[in-house]
VEXDREN-2710 file (C-alpha; in Angstrom, 1 decimal):
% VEXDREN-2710
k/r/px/py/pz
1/UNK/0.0/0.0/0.0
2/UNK/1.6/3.7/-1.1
3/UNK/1.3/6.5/0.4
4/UNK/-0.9/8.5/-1.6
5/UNK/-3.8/5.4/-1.4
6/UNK/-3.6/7.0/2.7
7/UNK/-3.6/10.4/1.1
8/UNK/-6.9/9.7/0.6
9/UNK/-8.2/9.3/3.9
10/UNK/-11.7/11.0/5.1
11/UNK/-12.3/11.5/9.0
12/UNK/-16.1/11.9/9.8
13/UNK/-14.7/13.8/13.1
14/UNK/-11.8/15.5/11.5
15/UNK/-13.0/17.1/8.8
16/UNK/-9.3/19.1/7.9
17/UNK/-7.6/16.1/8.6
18/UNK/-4.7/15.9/6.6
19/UNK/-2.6/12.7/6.1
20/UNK/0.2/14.2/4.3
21/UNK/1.3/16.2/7.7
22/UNK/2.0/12.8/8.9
23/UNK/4.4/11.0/5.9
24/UNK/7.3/10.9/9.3
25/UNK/5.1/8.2/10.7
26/UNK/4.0/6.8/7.8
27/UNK/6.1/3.5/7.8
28/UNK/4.7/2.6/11.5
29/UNK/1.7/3.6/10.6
30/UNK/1.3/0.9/8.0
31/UNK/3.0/-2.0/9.9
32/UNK/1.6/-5.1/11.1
33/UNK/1.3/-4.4/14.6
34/UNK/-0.4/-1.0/14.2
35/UNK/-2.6/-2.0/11.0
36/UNK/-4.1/-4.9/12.7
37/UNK/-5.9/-2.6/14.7
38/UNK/-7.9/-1.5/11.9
39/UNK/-9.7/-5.2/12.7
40/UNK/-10.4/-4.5/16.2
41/UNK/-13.9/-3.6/16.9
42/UNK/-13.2/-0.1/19.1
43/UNK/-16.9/-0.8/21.4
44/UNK/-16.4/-4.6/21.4
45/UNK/-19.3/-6.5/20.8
46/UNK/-21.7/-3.8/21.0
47/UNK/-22.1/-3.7/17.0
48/UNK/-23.4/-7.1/17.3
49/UNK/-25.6/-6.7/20.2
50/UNK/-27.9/-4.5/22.0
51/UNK/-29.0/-0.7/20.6
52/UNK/-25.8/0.4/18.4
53/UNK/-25.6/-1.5/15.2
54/UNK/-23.2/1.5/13.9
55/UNK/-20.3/1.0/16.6
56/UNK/-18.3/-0.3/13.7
57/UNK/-15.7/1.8/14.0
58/UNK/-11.7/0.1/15.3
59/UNK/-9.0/1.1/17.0
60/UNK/-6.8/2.0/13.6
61/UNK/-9.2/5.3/13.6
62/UNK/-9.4/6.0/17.1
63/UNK/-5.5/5.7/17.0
64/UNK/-4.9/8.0/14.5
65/UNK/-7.5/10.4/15.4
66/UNK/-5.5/10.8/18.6
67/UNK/-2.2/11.3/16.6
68/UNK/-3.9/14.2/14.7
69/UNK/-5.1/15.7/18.2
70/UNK/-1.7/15.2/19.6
71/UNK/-0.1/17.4/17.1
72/UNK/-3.1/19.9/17.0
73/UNK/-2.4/20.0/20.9
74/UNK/1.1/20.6/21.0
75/UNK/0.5/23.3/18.7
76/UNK/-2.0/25.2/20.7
77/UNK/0.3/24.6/24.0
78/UNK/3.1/26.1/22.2
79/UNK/0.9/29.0/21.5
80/UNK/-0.6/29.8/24.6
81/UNK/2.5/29.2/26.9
82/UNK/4.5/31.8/28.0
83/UNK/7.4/30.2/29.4
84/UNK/10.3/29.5/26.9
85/UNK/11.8/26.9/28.5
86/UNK/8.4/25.1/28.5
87/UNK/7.9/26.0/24.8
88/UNK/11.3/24.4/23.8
89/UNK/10.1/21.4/25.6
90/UNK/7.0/21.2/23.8
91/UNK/9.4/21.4/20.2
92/UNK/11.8/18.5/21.4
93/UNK/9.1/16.1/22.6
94/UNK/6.2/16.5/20.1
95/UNK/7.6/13.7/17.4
96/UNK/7.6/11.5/20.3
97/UNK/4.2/12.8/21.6
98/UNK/2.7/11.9/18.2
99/UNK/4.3/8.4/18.2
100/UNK/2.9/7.8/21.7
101/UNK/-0.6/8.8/20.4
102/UNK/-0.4/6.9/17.4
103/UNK/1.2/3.3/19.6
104/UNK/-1.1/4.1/22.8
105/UNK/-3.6/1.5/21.9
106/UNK/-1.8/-1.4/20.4
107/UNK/-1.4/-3.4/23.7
108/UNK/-5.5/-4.0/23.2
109/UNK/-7.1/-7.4/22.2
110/UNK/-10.0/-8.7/20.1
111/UNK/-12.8/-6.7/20.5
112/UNK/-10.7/-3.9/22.9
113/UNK/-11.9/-4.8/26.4
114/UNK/-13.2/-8.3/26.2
115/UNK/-10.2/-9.8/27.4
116/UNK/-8.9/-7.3/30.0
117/UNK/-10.0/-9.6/32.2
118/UNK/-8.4/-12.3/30.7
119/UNK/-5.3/-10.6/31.1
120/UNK/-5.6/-9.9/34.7
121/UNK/-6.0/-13.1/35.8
122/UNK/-2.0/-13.9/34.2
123/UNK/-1.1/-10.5/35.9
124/UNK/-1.0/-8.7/32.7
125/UNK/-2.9/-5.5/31.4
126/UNK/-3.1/-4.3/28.0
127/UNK/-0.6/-1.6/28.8
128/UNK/1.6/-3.6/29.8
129/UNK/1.1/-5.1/26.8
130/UNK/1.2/-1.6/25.1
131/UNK/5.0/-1.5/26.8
132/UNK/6.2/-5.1/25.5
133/UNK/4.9/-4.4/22.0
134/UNK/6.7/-0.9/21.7
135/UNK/10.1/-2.0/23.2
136/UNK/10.0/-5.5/21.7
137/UNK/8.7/-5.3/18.3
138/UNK/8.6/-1.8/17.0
139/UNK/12.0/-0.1/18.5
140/UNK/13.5/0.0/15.5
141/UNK/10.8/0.8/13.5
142/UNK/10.6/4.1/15.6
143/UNK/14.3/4.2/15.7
144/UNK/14.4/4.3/12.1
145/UNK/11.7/7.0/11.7
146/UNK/13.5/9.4/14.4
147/UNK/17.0/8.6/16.0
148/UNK/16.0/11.1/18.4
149/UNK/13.2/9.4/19.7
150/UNK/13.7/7.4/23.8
151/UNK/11.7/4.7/23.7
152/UNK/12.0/5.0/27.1
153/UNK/9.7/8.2/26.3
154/UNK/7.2/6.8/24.4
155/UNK/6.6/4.1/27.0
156/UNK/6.2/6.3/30.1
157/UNK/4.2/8.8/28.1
158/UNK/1.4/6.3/26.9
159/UNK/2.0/4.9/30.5
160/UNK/1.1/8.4/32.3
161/UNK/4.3/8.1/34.4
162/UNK/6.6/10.1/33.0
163/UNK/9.3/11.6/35.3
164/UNK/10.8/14.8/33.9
165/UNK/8.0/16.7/32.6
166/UNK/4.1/15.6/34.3
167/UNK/2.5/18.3/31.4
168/UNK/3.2/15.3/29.0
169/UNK/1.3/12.5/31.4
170/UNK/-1.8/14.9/30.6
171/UNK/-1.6/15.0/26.9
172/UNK/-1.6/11.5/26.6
173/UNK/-2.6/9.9/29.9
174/UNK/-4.6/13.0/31.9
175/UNK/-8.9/13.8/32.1
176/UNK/-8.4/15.9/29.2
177/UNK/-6.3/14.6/27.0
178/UNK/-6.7/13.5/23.3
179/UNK/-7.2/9.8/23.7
180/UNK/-10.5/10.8/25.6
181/UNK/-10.9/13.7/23.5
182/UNK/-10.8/11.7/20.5
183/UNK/-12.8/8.6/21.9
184/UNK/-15.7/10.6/23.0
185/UNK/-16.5/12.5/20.2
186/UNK/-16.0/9.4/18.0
187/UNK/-17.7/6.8/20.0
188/UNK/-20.7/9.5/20.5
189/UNK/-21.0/9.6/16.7
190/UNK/-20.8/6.2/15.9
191/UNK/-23.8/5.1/18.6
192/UNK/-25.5/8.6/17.5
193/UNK/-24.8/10.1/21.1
194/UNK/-25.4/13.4/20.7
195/UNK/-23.1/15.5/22.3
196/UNK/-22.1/19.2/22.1
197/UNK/-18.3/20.2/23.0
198/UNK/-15.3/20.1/20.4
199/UNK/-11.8/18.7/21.3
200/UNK/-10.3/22.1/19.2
201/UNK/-12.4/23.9/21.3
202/UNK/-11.0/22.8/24.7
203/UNK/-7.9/22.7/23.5
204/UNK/-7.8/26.7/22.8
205/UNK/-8.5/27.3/26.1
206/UNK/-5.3/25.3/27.2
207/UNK/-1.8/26.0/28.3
208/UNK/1.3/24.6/30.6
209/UNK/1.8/26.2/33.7
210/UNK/4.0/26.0/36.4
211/UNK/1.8/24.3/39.4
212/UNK/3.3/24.5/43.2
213/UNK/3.7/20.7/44.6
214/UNK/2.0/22.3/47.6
215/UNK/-0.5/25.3/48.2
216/UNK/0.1/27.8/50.5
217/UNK/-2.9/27.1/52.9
218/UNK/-1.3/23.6/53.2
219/UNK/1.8/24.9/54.0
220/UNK/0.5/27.2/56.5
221/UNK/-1.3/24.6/58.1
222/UNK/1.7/22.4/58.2
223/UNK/3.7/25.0/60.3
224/UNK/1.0/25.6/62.3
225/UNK/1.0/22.2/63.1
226/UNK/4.2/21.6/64.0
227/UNK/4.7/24.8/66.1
228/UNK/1.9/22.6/68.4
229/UNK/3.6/20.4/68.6
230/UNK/6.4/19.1/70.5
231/UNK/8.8/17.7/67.8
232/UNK/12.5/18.9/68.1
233/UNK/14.4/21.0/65.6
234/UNK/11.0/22.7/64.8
235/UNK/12.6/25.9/63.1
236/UNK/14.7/23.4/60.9
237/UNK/11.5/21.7/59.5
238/UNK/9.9/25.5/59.5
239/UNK/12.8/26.3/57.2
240/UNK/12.4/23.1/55.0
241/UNK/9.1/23.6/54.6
242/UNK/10.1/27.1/53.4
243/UNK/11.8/25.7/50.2
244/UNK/9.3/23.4/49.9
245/UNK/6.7/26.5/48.4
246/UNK/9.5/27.0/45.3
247/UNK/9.0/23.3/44.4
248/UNK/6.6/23.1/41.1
249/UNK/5.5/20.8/38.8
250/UNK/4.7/21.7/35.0
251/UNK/1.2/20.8/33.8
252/UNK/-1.7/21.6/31.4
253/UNK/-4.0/23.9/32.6
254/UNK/-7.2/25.4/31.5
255/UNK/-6.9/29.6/31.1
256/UNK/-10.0/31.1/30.6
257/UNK/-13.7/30.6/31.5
258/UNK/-14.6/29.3/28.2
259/UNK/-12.1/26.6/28.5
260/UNK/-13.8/25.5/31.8
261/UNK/-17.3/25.4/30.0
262/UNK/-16.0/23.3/27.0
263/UNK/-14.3/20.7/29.8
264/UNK/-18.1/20.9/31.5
265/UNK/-19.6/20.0/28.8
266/UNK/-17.0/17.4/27.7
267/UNK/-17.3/15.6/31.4
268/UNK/-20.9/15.7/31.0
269/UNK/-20.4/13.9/27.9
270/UNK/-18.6/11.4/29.2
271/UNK/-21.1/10.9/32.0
272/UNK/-24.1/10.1/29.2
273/UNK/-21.2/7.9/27.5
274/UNK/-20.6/5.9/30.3
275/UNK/-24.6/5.2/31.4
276/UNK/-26.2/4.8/28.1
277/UNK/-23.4/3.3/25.7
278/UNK/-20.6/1.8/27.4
279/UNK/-22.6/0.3/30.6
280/UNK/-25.4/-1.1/28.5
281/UNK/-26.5/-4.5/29.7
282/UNK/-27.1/-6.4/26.5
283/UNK/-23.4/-5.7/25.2
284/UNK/-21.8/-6.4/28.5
285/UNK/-23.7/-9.6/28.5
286/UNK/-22.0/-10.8/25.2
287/UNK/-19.1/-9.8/25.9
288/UNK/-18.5/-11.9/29.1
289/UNK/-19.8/-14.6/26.8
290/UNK/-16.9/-14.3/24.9
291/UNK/-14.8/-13.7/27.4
292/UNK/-15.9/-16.9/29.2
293/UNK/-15.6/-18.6/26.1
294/UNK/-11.7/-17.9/25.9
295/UNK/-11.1/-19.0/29.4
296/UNK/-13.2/-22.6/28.7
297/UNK/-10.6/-22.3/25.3
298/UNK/-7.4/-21.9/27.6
299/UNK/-8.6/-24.7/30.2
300/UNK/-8.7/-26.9/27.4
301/UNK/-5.7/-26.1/25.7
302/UNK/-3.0/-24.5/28.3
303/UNK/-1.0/-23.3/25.0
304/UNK/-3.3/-21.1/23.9
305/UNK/-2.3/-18.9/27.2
306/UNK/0.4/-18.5/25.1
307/UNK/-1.2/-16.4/23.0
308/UNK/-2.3/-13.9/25.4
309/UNK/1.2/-13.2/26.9
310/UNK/3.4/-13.5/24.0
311/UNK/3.9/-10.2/22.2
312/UNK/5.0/-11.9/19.0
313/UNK/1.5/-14.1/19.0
314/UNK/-0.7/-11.6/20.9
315/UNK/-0.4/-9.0/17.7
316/UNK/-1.5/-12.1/15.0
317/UNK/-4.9/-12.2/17.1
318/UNK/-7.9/-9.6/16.3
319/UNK/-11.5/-9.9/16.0
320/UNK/-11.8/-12.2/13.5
321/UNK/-9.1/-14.4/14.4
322/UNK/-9.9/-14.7/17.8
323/UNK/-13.6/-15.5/16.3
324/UNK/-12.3/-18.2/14.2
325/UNK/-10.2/-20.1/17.5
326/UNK/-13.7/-19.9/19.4
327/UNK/-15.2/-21.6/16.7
328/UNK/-12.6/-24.3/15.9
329/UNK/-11.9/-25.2/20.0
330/UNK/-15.4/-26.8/19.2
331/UNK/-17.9/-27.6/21.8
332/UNK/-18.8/-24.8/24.4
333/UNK/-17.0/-22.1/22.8
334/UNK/-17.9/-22.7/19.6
335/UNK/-21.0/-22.7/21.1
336/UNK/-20.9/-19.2/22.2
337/UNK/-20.0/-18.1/19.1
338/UNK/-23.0/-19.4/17.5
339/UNK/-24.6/-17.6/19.7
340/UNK/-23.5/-14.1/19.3
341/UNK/-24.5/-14.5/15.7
342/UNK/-27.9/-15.8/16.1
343/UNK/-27.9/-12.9/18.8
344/UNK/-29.2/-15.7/21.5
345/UNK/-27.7/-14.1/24.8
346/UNK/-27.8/-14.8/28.4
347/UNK/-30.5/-13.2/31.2
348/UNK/-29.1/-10.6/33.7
349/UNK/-30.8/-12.5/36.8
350/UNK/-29.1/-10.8/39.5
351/UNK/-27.3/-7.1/39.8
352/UNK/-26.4/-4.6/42.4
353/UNK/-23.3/-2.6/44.7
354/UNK/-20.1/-4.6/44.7
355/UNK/-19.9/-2.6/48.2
356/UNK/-23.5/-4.2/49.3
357/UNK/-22.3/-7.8/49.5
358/UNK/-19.2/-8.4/51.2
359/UNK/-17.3/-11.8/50.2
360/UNK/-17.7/-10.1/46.4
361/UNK/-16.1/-7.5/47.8
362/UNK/-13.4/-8.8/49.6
363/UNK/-12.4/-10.9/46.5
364/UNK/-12.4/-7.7/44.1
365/UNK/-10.4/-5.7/46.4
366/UNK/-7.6/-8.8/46.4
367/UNK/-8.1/-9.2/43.4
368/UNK/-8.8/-12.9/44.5
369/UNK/-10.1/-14.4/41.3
370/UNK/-10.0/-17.7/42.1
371/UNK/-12.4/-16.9/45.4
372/UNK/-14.2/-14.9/42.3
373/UNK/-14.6/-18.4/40.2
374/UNK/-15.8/-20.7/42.9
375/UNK/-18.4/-18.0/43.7
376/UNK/-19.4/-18.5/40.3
377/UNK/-19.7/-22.3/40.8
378/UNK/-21.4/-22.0/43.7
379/UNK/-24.1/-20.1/41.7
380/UNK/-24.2/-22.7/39.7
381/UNK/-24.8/-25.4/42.1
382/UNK/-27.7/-23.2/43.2
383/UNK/-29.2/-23.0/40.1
384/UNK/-28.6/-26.8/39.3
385/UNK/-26.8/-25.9/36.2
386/UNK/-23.3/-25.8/34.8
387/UNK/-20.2/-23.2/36.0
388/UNK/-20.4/-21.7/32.3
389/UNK/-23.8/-21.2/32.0
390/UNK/-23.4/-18.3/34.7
391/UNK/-21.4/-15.5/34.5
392/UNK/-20.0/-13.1/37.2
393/UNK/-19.9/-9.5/35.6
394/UNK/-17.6/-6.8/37.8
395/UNK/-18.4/-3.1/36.3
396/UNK/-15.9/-0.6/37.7
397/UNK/-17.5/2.9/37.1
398/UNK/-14.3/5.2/36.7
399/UNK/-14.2/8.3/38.6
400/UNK/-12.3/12.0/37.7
401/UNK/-9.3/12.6/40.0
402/UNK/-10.0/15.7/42.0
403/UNK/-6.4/17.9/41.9
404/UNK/-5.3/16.1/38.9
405/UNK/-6.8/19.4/36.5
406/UNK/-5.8/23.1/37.3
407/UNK/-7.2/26.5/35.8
408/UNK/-4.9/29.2/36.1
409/UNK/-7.6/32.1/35.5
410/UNK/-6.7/35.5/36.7
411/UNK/-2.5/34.7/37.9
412/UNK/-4.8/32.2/40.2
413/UNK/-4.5/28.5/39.9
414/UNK/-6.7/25.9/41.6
415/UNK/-8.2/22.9/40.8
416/UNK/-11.1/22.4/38.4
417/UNK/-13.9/21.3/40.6
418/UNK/-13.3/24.3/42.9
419/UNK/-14.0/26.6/40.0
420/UNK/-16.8/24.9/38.6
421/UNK/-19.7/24.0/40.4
422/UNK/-21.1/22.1/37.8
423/UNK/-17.4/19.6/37.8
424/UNK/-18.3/19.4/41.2
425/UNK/-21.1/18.0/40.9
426/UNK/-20.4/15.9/38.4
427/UNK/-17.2/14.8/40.2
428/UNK/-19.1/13.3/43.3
429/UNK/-21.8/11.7/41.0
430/UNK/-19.1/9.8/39.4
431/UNK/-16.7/9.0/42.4
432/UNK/-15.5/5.3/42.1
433/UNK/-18.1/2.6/42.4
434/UNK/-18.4/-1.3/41.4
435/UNK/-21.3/-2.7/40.7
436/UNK/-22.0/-6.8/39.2
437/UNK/-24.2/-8.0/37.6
438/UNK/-25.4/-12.3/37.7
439/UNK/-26.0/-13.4/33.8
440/UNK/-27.5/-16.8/33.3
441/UNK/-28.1/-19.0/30.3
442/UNK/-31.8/-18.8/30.0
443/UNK/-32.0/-21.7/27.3
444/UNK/-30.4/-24.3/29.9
445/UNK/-31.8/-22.5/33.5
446/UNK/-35.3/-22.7/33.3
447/UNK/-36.0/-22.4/36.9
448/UNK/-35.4/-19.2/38.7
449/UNK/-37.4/-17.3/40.7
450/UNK/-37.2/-14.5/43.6
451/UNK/-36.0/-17.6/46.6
452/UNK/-33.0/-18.5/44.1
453/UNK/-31.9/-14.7/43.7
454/UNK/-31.6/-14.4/47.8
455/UNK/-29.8/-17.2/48.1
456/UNK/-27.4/-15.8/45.6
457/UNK/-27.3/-12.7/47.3
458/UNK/-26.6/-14.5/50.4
459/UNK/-23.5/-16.7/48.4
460/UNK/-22.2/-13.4/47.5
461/UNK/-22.6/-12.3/50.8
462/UNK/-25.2/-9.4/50.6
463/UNK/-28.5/-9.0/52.6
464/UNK/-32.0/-9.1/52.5
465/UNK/-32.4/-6.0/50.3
466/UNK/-30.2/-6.3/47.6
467/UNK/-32.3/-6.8/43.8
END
């Protein structure tokens, strides 16, 4: 494939999105590890089930959406920021910026999420996965592209732990940065969300500032404490705490009013994103299926873990493939695919707070899954049916950081939910919660009724009031 076939590209979110601007990246752009995303579903399975037939869209778009963004970001940073030293950081680390946009996905499996959990249960993550990839496969392909490039960089970039500069954790790993920006707006117009904030927009409104590690009402109250109290060498730790105040830390920040309007209205998409698209029920049903489909496929085979853990194998496998090995491991998980197809899924039977029943709990927090599995199987028993035909669903609702975004309106910085009242609120709506939800195979459990769901709740270790 040549170049100018990409030339040709049309983004429905990017309208002035212009391919050329990117020939540098062209040659990882185009290998195998990055173009095999373009056959992984970006939703999952939710084009296949429940209310969003369009969520056909991969992670090859969503990946270089967030390139374009990246570059579009940088720019308006160097713009707005007044410090020089910052804006010559901003020139030496956006080829690398762009690369870790481009790359920040490719750890992800068949049908994105779906095997997270998967993955977990070995101890891995797809960012790890992300990690292995980049420094394993494709370190000389970016090598080649820019000598100047640390992969180091790139890793701890995508990875939202880099050390010298935290500005670039938030382009890439932060509440507002442009894999959210990107993913929102595209995801919204792909399940015909509708939704009314611009990343360009935001981005306008953004610069890098200098942020103090501590404030000085936190310093105060820190020497007040310690002139209470009865610790020696107090006038020493007064005069540490002194140098303490010029410590800073560089990071984007919103400027104006208008920026903090446009990141309203882009949390409160996110919010309507998160209930009515990526928390459906009927999606998350199938894709637990398949989930517990690959997990009956690796107790059956033990090589196929292989698969999941091997970078060289793990970037053969996408959607279809992953489709195909379902389907030829026979029996149950062949089964399941079936399934999907004929859109025959299982029955939420149970659902409620993770916090509500405490063994669940317990086991979550530990991350104890095999407590997690014989919970399942106990279920089961109950139920009089087999392990597989019941599925344990854990749905982590993530929560914004508060003191992770700054404004700096008026020579003033402070956190975003202390200037807005409506981030606020939307900040302690969304604070960190688990729920779970009980799916059963409805074709094979034919009796369930209202004395089996308390006993469940009781096996989970809940109480009388749990649904």
């Amino acid at each position: 494939m040549n170049f100018m076939s990409l030339f040709r590209i049309k983004d429905p979110i990017y309208p002035d999105f212009k391919i050329d601007e990117y020939k540098s990246n062209f040659a990882l752009m185009q290998s195998y590890a990055v173009n095999r995303l373009r056959f992984i579903k970006q939703l999952g399975l939710k084009a296949y089930s429940g209310r969003f037939p369009s969520a056909n869209h991969t992670r090859y778009e969503h990946s270089i959406g967030a390139m374009h963004l990246s570059r579009q970001f940088c720019d308006q940073l160097y713009k707005n920021t007044q410090d020089l030293d910052l804006r010559g950081s901003i020139k030496e680390y956006g080829p690398t910026i762009q690369i870790a946009a481009l790359l920040h996905d490719i750890g992800h499996g068949p049908f994105s999420h779906v095997i997270d959990d998967i993955l977990g249960i070995f101890g891995e993550s797809h960012e790890k996965m992300t990690v292995k990839i980049i420094e394993g496969l494709l370190a000389d392909d970016i090598r080649n592209l820019d000598p100047s490039i640390d992969i180091k960089d790139v890793c701890a970039i995508i990875l939202g732990n880099h050390s010298e500069h935290a500005y670039l954790n938030d382009v890439i790993h932060g509440h507002f940065d442009v894999d959210r920006m990107d993913y929102l707006a595209r995801d919204a117009y792909f399940t015909a969300t509708e939704y009314q904030w611009r990343a360009y927009s935001l981005m306008q409104s953004m610069k890098i500032s200098k942020i103090p590690q501590l404030t000085n009402r936190k310093l105060d109250a820190m020497k007040k404490e310690i002139e209470s109290s009865r610790i020696p060498k107090r006038k020493e730790i007064r005069d540490a705490i002194d140098l303490v105040k010029d410590l800073w830390t560089d990071h984007v920040c919103i400027c104006n009013e208008e920026g903090v309007v446009h990141a309203e209205m882009m949390l409160v998409t996110r919010r309507a994103m998160y209930e009515n698209v990526y928390y459906e029920t009927s999606s998350r049903i199938a894709e637990k299926m398949i989930s517990n489909a690959i997990l009956w496929m690796i107790k059956q085979n033990k090589n196929t873990k292989d698969m999941f853990l091997d970078p060289r194998i793990f970037i053969t496998l996408d959607d279809f493939e992953l489709f195909a090995l379902l389907k030829q491991s026979g029996e149950y998980a062949a089964e399941i695919v079936k399934r999907i197809k004929e859109g025959r899924f299982f029955d939420l039977f149970v659902e409620g707070k993770v916090a509500e029943v405490d063994r669940l709990k317990a086991a979550v927090i530990k991350k104890d899954y095999k407590e997690i599995e014989t919970i399942q199987k106990e279920i089961a028993k109950e139920l009089q049916t087999e392990p597989e035909r019941v599925l344990l669903d854990i749905i982590v609702k993530k929560s914004f950081e508060r003191n992770r975004v700054f404004t700096q309106i008026g020579g003033k910085v402070k956190p975003l939910e202390e200037v807005s009242a409506i981030i606020e609120a939307l900040v302690s709506s969304i604070e960190k919660e688990m729920t779970f939800g009980i799916y059963v195979d409805g074709e094979k459990v034919k009796k369930k009724n209202n004395k089996h769901k308390q006993t469940i709740v009781n096996i989970l270790g809940g109480k009388e009031n749990t649904q």
